[in-house]
N, C-alpha and C positions, 0 to 999 in steps of 0.2 A: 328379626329385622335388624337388629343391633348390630348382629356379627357381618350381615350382607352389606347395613352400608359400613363397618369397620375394615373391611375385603377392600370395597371399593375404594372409600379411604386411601387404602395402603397402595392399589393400582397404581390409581390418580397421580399419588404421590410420587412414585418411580416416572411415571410419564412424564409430569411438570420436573421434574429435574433433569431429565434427560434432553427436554427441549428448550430448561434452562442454558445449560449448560454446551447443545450444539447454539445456541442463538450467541452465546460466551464468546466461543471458537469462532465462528461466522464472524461477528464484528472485530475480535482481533487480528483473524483474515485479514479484512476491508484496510484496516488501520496499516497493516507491514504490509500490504501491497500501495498501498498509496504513499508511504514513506517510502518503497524502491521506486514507483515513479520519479519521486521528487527528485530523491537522489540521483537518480539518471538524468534528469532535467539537467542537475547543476553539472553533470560531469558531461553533456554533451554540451552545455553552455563554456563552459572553463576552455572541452577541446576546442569549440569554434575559434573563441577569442585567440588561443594559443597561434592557432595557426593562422589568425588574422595577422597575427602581429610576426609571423616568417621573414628573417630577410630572405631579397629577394624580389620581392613585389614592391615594384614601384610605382609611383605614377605617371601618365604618359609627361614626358619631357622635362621631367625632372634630370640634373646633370648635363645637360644640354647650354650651348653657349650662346 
């Protein structure tokens, strides 16, 4: 009886680490995918602003006498 559940024991063991360890992966997944969101946020926010501020676009009747 000792050695079956020592067997098992030792399965177990390999299985809880293994879906330690994918559960590890997975959440630093989650974490560097929503750090490249973010980051693309700020970088499609930065191009908006840039080309907000283009000369060229004026307002209607501005320079006008």
């Amino acid at each position: 009886m000792a050695l079956a559940l020592s067997q098992y024991a030792e399965r177990a063991m390999k299985d809880l680490e293994f879906v330690a360890a994918r559960a590890g992966k997975s959440l630093q997944g989650v974490v560097d995918a929503t750090k490249a969101y973010l980051d693309g946020d700020e970088a499609m926010a930065a191009d908006a602003q840039s080309k907000a501020c283009t000369p060229g676009v004026r307002m209607p009747g501005v320079g006008k006498a």
